[in-house]
Structure formats: C-alpha cells, structure tokens
C-alpha positions as a Markdown table, in Angstrom:
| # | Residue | x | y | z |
|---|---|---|---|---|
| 1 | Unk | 1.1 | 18.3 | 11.3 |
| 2 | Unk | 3.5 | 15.7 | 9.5 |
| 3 | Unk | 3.1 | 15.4 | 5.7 |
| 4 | Unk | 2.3 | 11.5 | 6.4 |
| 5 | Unk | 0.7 | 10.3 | 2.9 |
| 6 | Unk | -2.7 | 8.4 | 4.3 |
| 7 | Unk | -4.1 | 5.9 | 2.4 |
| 8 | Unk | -7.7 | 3.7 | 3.2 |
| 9 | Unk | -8.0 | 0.5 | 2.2 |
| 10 | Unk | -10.7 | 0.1 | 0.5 |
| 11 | Unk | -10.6 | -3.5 | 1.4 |
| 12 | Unk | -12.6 | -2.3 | 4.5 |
| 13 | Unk | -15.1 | 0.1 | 2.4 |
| 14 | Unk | -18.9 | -1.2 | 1.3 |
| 15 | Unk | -19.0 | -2.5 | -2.3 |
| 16 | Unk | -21.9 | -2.1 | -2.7 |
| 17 | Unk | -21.6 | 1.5 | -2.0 |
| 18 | Unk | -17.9 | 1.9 | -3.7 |
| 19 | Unk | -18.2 | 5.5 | -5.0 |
| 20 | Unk | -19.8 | 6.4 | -2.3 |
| 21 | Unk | -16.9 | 5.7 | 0.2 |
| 22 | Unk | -14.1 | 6.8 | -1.9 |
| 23 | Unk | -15.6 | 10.5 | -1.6 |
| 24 | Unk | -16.2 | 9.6 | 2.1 |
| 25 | Unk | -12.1 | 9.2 | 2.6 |
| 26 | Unk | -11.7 | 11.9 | 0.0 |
| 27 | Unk | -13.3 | 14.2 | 1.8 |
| 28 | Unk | -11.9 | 13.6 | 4.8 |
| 29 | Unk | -8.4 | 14.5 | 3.8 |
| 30 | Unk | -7.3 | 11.4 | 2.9 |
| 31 | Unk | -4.1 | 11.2 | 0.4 |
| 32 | Unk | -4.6 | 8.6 | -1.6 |
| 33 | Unk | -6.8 | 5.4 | -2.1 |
| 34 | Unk | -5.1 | 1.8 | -1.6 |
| 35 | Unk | -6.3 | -0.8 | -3.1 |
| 36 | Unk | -5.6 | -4.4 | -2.1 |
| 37 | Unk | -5.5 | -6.5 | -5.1 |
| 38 | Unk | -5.8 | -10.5 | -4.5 |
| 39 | Unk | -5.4 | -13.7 | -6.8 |
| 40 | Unk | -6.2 | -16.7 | -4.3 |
| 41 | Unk | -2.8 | -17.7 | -5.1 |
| 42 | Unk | -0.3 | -15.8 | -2.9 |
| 43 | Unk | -2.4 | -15.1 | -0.7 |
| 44 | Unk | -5.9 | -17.2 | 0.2 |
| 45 | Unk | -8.3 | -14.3 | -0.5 |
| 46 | Unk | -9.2 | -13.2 | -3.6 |
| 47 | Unk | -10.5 | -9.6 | -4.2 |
| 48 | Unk | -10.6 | -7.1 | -7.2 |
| 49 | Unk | -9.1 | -6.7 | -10.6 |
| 50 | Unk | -8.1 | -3.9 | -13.2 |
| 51 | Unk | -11.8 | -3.4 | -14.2 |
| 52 | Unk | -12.6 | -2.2 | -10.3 |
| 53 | Unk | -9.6 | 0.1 | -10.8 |
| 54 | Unk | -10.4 | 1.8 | -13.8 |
| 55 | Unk | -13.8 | 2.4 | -12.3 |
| 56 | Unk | -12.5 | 4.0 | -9.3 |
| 57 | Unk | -10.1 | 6.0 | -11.5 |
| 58 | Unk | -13.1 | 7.5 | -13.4 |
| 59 | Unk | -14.8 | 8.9 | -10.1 |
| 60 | Unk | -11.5 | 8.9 | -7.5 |
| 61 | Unk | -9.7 | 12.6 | -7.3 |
| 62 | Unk | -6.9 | 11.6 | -5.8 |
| 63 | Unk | -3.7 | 8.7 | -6.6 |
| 64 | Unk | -4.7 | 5.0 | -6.6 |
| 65 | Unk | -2.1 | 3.3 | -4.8 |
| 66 | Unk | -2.7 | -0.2 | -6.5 |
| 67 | Unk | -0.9 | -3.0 | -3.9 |
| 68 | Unk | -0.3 | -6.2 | -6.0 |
| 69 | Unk | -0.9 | -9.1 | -3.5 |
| 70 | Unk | -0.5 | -11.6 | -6.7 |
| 71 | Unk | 1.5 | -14.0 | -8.2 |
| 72 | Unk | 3.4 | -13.1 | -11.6 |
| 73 | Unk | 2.8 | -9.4 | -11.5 |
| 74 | Unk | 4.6 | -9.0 | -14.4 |
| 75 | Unk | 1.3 | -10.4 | -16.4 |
| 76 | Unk | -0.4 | -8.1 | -15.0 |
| 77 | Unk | 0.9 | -4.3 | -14.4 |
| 78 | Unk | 0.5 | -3.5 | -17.8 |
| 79 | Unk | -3.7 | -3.9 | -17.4 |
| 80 | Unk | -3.5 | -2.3 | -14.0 |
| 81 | Unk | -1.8 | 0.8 | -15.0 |
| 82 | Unk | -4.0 | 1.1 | -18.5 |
| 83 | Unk | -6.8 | 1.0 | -16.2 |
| 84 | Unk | -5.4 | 3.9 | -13.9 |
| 85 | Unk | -3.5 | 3.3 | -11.1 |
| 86 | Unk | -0.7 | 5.6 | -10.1 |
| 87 | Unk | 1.5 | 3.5 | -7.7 |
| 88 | Unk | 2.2 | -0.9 | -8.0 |
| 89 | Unk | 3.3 | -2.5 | -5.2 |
| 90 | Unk | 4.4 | -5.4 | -6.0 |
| 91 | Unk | 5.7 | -8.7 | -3.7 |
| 92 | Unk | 9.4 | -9.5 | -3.2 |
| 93 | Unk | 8.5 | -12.7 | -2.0 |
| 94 | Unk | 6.1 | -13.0 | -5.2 |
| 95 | Unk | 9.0 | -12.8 | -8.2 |
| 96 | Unk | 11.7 | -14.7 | -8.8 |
| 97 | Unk | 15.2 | -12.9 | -8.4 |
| 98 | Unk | 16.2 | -12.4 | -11.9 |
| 99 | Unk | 12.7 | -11.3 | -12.3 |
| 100 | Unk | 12.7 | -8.2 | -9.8 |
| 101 | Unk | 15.0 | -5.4 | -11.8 |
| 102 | Unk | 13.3 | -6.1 | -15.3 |
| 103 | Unk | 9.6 | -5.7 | -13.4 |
| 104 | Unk | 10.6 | -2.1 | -11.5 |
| 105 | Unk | 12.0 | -1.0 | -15.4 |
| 106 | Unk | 8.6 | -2.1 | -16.9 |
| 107 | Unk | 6.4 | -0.3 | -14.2 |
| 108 | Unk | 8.4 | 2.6 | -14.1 |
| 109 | Unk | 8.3 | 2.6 | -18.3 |
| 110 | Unk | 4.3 | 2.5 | -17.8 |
| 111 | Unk | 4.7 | 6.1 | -16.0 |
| 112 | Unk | 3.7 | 4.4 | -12.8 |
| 113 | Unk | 5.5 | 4.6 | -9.6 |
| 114 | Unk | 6.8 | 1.3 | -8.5 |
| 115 | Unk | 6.8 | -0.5 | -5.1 |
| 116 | Unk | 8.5 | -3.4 | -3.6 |
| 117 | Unk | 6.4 | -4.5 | -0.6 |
| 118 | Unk | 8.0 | -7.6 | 2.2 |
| 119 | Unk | 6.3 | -9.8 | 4.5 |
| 120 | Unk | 6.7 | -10.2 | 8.1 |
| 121 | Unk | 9.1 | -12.7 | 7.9 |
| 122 | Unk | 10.8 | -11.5 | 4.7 |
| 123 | Unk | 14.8 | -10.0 | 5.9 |
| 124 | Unk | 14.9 | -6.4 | 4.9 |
| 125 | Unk | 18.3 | -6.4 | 3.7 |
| 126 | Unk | 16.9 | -8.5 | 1.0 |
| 127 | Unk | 16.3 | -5.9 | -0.9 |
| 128 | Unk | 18.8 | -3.9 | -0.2 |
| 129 | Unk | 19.8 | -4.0 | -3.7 |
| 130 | Unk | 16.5 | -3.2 | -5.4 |
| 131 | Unk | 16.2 | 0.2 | -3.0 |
| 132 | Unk | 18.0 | 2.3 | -5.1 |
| 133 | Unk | 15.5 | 1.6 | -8.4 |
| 134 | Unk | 12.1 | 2.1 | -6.1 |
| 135 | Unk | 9.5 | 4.8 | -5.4 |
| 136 | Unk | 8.2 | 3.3 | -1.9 |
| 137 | Unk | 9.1 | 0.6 | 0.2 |
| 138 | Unk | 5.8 | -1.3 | 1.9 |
| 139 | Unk | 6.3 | -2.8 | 5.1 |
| 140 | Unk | 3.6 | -5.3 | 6.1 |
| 141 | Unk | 3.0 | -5.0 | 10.0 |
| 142 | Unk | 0.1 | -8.0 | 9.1 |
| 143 | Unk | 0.1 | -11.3 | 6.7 |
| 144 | Unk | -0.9 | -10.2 | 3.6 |
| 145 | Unk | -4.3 | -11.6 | 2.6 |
| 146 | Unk | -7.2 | -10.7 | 5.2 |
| 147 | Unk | -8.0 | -7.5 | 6.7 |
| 148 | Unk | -8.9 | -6.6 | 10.7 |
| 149 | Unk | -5.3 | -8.5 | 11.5 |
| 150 | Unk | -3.6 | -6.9 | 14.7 |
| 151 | Unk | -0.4 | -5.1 | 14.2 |
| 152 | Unk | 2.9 | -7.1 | 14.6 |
| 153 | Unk | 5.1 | -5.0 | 16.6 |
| 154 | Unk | 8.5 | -7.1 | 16.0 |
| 155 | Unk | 8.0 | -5.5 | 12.1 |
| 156 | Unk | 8.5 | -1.7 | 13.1 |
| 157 | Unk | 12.1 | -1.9 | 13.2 |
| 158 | Unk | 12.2 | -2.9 | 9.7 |
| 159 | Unk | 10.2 | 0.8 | 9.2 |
| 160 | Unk | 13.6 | 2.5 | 10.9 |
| 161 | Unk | 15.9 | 0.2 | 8.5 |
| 162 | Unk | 14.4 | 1.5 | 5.4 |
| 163 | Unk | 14.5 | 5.2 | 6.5 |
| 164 | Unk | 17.9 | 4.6 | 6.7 |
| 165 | Unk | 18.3 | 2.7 | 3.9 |
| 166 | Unk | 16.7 | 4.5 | 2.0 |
| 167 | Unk | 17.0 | 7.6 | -0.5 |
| 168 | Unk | 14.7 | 11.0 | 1.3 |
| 169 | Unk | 12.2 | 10.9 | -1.7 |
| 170 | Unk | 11.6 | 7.3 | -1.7 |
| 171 | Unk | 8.1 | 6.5 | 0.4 |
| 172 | Unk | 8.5 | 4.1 | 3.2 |
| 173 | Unk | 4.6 | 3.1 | 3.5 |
| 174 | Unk | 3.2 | 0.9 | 6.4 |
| 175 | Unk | 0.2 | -1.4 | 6.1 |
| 176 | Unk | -1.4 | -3.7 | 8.6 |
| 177 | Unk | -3.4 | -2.8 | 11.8 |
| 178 | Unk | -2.8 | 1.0 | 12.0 |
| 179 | Unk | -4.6 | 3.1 | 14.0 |
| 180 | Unk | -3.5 | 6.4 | 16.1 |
| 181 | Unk | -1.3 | 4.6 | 18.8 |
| 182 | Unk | 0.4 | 2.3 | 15.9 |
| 183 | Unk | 0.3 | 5.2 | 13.4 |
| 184 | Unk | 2.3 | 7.0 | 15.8 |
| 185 | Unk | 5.3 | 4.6 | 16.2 |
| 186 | Unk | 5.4 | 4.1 | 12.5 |
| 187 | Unk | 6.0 | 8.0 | 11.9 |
| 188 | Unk | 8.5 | 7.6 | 14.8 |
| 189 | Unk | 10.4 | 5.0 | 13.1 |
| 190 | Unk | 10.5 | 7.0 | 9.8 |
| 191 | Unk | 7.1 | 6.2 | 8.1 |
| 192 | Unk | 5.7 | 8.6 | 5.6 |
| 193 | Unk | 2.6 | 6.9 | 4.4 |
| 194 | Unk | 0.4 | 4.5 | 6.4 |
| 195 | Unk | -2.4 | 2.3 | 5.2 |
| 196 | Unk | -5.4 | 1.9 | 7.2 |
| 197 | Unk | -8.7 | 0.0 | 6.6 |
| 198 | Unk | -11.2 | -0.8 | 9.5 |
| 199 | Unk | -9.5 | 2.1 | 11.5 |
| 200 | Unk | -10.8 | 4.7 | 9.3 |
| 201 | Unk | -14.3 | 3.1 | 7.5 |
| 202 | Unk | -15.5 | 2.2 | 10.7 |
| 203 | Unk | -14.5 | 5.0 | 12.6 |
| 204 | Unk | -17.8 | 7.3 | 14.0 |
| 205 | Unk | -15.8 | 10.4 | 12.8 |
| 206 | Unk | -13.8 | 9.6 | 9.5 |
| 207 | Unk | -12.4 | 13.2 | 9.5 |
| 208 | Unk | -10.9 | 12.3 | 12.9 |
| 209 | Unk | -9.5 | 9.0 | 12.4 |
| 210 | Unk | -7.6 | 10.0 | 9.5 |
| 211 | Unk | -6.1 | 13.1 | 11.2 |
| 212 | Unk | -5.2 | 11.3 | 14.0 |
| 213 | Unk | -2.9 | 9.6 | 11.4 |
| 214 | Unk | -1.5 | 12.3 | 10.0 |
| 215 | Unk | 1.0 | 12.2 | 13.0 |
C-alpha cells in the first residue's frame, strides 16, 4: 500500500444529497475532499462558492482540498479559507506573473497550504521558479472545466518532471480521468495524490474504487 493522498471530487457527488456523499468517500478511506470551484470565466462552467465550503467544513472530517478554477484568485482566498478549506490551488495560467509570488505569500499567511495547478498545454518549466514557495503541484491530465473528460496521456510526463523538480514534501497531485489503470501510471511517474470524480461516485463498490487508487 502507497501513502497516495486520494481525493473525490465532489464535482461528481449528488447535491442534493451533499452530506450524505462526503461521509460516503469518508468512509471509504478517502484522504481528503476536492472541491472544484468555477467562475464561468476561466473556465465555461460555473459551480460552487465559499458558502458550499464552509458547509462542508462543518460536517467533513477530513482536509478540503479547495481547487480554484477562477479568475483573480487573489479576491477570493481570503473568503475561501475563512470559510474552511485547508489546501488552494490556484491557476498559473489564471494570474498575471508579478501576481504569482505575492498570492502563494497571502495563502500561505492565511495558514492554508498553497497550490499552483497547470493546464494541458501549460510548459512545466514555467514554474519552475514558483516550486520552491509551494505545498503541491496539480497536474491537469483533462481541460479544466467539465467533468467525465478522458485522461490525456501526453500530460504524465509532466507528473515525472515535478517529482524531480520538486522538494520530497511537496504534493505532486493529479486530476483528470483517473481510474485504477491511470491511477497506476501516475504513482509510477511520481504522483502522491490523485483526484478522482466519476471513478469513485459511481463506482458499485466505493471502498474498492478508492483502494484501487491507493496504488
């Protein structure tokens, strides 16, 4: 057994039936909670704000790993972590340059971890510079923005570049079409967390599915 950090998406979860399927995950050994936060603007879809997340904080046991799909983060990380979460993820390709080194010092002053995720088509050695000031690197195997998306396979060697970019305790996370075959490579590559939505909420055994990823 690895000591891969799994997170659902609760992008794939019933919302009418929130609570209910955070325990679900929770209980099934799952690590940590993702939560896919969109504005409509960087991406098309739009999704959930800091009020969702402070509800989940109240009844969720475990981190809420908040991933900032949004424009102008730095409007908003203040609200997300007063409302609970314990990781932000925000988007390179999302914040101007000058704007990158003064938004890890503010989420990191919040006592939140802090997260620079990259596109597809984003270079990794982009942010080669910001590696050193980071709690996890996110590596999107998908196009931000919609669920059920397929996993782009030309995107796993950026997994192995960030291991070895990387310092040991910072978490090199993988989101986009995981399941058990995909899960696998990632670990391979150097993954240590891995986000998965329809793999695990509509699995038949949830236990199961979210072993399988464990590695």
């Amino acid at each position: 057994m690895s000591n891969v950090i799994v997170s659902p998406s609760i992008l794939s979860a019933d919302f009418a039936n929130l609570e209910r399927d955070v325990h679900m995950v929770e209980d099934a050994g799952a690590d940590w909670i993702h939560v896919d936060v969109m504005d409509g603007h960087f991406v098309p879809n739009i999704t959930i704000g800091a009020p969702v997340v402070k509800a989940l904080k109240r009844i969720s046991g475990i981190p809420l790993d908040v991933h900032l799909m949004i424009d102008n983060p730095m409007k908003y990380v203040e609200d997300f972590a007063d409302a609970g979460a314990d990781i932000l993820t925000f988007h390179y390709e999302a914040v101007k340059e000058e704007e990158i080194m003064p938004l890890i010092d503010k989420i990191k002053s919040l006592g939140v971890k802090a997260g620079i995720a990259v596109k597809p088509k984003t270079i990794p050695s982009d942010i080669d510079k910001y590696l050193p000031f980071v709690d996890l690197v996110l590596v999107m195997t998908v196009e931000p923005g919609f669920g059920g998306q397929s996993f782009m396979y030309d995107c796993a060697d950026k997994i192995e570049y960030f291991k070895q970019k990387c310092y040991a305790d910072v978490i090199i996370q993988v989101d986009g079409g995981i399941n058990a075959e995909t899960a696998d490579l990632c670990i391979r590559n150097g993954a240590t967390s891995l986000v998965a939505g329809n793999y695990v909420y509509n699995a038949i055994n949830i236990n199961a599915a979210i072993a399988s990823l464990k590695g």
